[in-house]
ZAMARGU-4260 file (C-alpha; in steps of 0.2 Angstrom, whole numbers, plus 5000, padded with zeros to 4 digits):
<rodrens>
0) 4976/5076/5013 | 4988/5065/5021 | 5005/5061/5019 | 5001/5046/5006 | 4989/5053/4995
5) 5001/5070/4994 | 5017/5060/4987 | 5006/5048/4977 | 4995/5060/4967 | 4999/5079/4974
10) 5020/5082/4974 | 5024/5081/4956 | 5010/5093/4955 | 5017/5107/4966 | 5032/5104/4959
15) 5027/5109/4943 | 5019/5123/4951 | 5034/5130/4959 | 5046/5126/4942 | 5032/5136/4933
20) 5036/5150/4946 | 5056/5147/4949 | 5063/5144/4930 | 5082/5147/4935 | 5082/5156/4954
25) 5070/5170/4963 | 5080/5185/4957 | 5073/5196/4968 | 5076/5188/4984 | 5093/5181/4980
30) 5097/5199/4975 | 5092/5206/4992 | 5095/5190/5003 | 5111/5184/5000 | 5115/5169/5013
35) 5103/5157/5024 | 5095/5168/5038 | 5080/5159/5049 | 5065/5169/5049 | 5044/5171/5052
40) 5030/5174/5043 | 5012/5176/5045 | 4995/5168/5039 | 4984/5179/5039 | 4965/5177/5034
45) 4957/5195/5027 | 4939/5188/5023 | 4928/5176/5030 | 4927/5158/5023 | 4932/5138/5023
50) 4949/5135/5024 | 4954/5122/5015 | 4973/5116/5009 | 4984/5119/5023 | 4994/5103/5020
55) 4995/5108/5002 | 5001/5126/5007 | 5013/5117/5021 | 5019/5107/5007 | 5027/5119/4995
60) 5037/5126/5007 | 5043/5107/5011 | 5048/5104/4995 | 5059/5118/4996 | 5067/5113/5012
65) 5060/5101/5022 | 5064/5108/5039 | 5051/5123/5035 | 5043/5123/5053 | 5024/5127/5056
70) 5012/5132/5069 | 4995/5132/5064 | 4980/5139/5072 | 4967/5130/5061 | 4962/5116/5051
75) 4952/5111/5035 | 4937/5112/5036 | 4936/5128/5049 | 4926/5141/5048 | 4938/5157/5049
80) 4937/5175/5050 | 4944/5192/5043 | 4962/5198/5053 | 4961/5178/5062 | 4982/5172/5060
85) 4979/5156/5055 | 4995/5152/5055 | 5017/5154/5056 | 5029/5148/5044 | 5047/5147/5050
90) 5061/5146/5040 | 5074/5150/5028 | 5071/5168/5023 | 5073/5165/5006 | 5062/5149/5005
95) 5048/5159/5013 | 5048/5173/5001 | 5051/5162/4984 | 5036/5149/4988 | 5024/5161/4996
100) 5015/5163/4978 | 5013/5147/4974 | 5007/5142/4993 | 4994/5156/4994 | 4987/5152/4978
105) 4983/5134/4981 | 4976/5138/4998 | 4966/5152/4990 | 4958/5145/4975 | 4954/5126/4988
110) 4947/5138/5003 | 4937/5148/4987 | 4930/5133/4983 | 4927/5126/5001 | 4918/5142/5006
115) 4907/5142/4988 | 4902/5123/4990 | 4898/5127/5009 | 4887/5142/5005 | 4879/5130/4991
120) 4877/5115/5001 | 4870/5124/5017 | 4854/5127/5006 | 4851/5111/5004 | 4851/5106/5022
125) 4836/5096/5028 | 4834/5087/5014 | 4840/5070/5007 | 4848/5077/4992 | 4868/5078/4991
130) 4878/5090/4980 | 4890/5082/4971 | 4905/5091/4959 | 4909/5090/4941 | 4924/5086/4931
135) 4925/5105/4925 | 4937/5110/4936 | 4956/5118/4932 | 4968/5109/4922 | 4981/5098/4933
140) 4973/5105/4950 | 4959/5091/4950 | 4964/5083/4965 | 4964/5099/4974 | 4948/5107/4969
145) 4938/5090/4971 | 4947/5090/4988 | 4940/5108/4993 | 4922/5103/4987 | 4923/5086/4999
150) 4929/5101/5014 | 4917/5113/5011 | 4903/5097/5013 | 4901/5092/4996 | 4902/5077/4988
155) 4912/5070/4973 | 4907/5063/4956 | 4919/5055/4947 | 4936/5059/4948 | 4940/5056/4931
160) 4935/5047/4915 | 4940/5030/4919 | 4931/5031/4936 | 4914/5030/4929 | 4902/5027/4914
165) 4891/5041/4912 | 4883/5042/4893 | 4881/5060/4889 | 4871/5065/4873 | 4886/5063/4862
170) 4889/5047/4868 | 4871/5041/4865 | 4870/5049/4847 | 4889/5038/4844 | 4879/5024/4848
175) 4864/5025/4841 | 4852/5029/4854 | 4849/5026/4875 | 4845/5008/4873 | 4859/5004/4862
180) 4871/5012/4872 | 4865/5005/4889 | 4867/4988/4882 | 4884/4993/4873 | 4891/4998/4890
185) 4883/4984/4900 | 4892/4973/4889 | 4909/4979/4890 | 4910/4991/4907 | 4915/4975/4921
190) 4898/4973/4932 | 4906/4983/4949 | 4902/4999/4938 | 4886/5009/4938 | 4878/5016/4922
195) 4873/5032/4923 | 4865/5040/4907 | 4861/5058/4905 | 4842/5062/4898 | 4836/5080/4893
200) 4815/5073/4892 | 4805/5060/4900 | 4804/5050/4883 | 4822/5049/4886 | 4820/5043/4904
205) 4807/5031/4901 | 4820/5022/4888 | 4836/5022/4899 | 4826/5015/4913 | 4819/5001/4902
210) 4836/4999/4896 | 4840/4994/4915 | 4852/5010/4918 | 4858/5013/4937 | 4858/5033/4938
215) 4849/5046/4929 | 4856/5063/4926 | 4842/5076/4921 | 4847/5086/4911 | 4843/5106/4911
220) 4825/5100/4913 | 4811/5110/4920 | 4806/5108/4938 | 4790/5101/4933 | 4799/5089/4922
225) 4810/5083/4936 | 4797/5079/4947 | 4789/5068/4936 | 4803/5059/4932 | 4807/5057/4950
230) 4789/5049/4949 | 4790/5038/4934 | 4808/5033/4941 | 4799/5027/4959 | 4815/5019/4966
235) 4822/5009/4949 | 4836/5022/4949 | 4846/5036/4957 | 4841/5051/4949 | 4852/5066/4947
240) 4851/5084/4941 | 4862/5094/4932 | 4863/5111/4921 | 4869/5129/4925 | 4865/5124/4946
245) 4872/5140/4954 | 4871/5147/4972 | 4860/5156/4966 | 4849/5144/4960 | 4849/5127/4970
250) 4838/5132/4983 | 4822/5130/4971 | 4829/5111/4966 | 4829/5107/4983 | 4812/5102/4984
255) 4813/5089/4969 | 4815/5074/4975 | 4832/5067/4967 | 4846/5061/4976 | 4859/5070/4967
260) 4862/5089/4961 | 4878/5093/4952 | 4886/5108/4949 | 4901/5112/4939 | 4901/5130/4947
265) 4908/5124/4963 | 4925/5121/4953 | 4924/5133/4939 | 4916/5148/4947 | 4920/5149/4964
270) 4929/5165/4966 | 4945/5165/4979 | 4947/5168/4997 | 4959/5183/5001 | 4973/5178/5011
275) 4992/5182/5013 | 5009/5182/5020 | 5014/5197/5032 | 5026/5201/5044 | 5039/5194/5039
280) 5054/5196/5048 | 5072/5188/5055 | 5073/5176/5071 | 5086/5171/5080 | 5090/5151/5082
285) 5083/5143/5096
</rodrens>
């Protein structure tokens, strides 16, 4: 992320994330550090993975105090290893200790995902399909977690609900059926924006590519059932796939034919990547 796109969208946002942490003071390290005292800490990586979030990580302890130094060994998007030192963050003790939790646990949950997406996309190698996220991802850490996916070599969806027009199944009962809600959203959505409608058959998909839509999501359909309706759609629109597509379970979608395959796991599911602060300890000025 750069230094734009953090104080547009990202600051408010670990600044909530450090009040949620720091209600009145650290207790425990005012208790124990009781006046300024320059000090060094380690990054340390304990399992292999994606980083991803070290300007985010570097951020919480500038907002504390902004002349928090850094050295770091790495960069988004590497591929890192168990005991590697990614990293040392210099500063006052006690802004070290009190943003330490809310600084790994950004860069955790972003490298989780950047290592989940990466194993995820990897599979799909060779082939002209993309994998793309979802908007399940964590309440007010959106921008991060879309962030990570885009790192680990994923792509994004839309970022939120004005970004887009995609007609889900509730949408399309709202209206009345696919053609109705094609024609609905043709007429009021400006003409820069793509319609994409979700099917969950190929009756369904024959209807919303007479109704002219750009992008069709195929909904927890049957591999046989994709293919076909990557045939019926022969070129008229972008397909894409969706439904329960795990890392466990892309490889056989690879083969289908569409453009797209979505998956809301890359947010929701990804688990984190262990990392921590250690060795701290008291230097001198220079």
């Amino acid at each position: 992320m750069n230094s734009i796109t953090m104080a547009l969208n990202a600051d408010e946002l670990i600044m909530n994330a450090l009040r949620e942490d720091i209600t009145s003071e650290d207790i425990t390290t005012n208790s124990v550090m009781r006046e300024y005292q320059k000090g060094e800490v380690d990054l340390i990586c304990k399992q292999d993975g994606i980083i991803a979030g070290l300007d985010v990580f570097k951020r919480v302890f500038e907002l504390l105090d902004a002349d928090t130094e850094f050295e770091m060994n790495a960069k988004d998007g590497d591929a890192v290893k168990k005991g590697d030192r990614l990293g040392i963050v210099r500063g006052d003790i006690r802004v070290l200790l009190s943003g330490e939790r809310t600084a790994l646990n950004f860069l955790q949950r972003m490298s989780g995902i950047a290592t989940y997406t990466r194993s995820v996309a990897d599979l799909l190698k060779g082939g002209k399909t993309k994998l793309l996220d979802t908007r399940k991802t964590t309440p007010n850490m959106r921008v991060f977690e879309k962030y990570a996916v885009k790192v680990g070599g994923g792509y994004n969806h839309r970022y939120n609900l004005s970004d887009g027009i995609l007609l889900k199944d509730n949408h399309i009962g709202a209206a009345g059926g696919v053609k109705k809600a094609v024609r609905m959203a043709k007429e009021y959505a400006p003409f820069v924006r793509k319609i994409e409608v979700e099917v969950e058959n190929l009756d369904m998909l024959r209807e919303a590519l007479d109704a002219g839509a750009d992008i069709i999501m195929l909904d927890n359909m049957s591999a046989e059932d994709m293919k076909e309706a990557v045939r019926l759609t022969a070129g008229r629109a972008e397909t894409e796939c969706s439904g329960n597509v795990t890392l466990e379970n892309v490889a056989r979608l690879k083969d289908i034919g569409v453009d797209y395959i979505s998956s809301g796991a890359l947010t929701h599911s990804a688990p984190i990547m262990d990392l921590s602060l250690k060795n701290l300890h008291a230097v001198t000025e220079r």
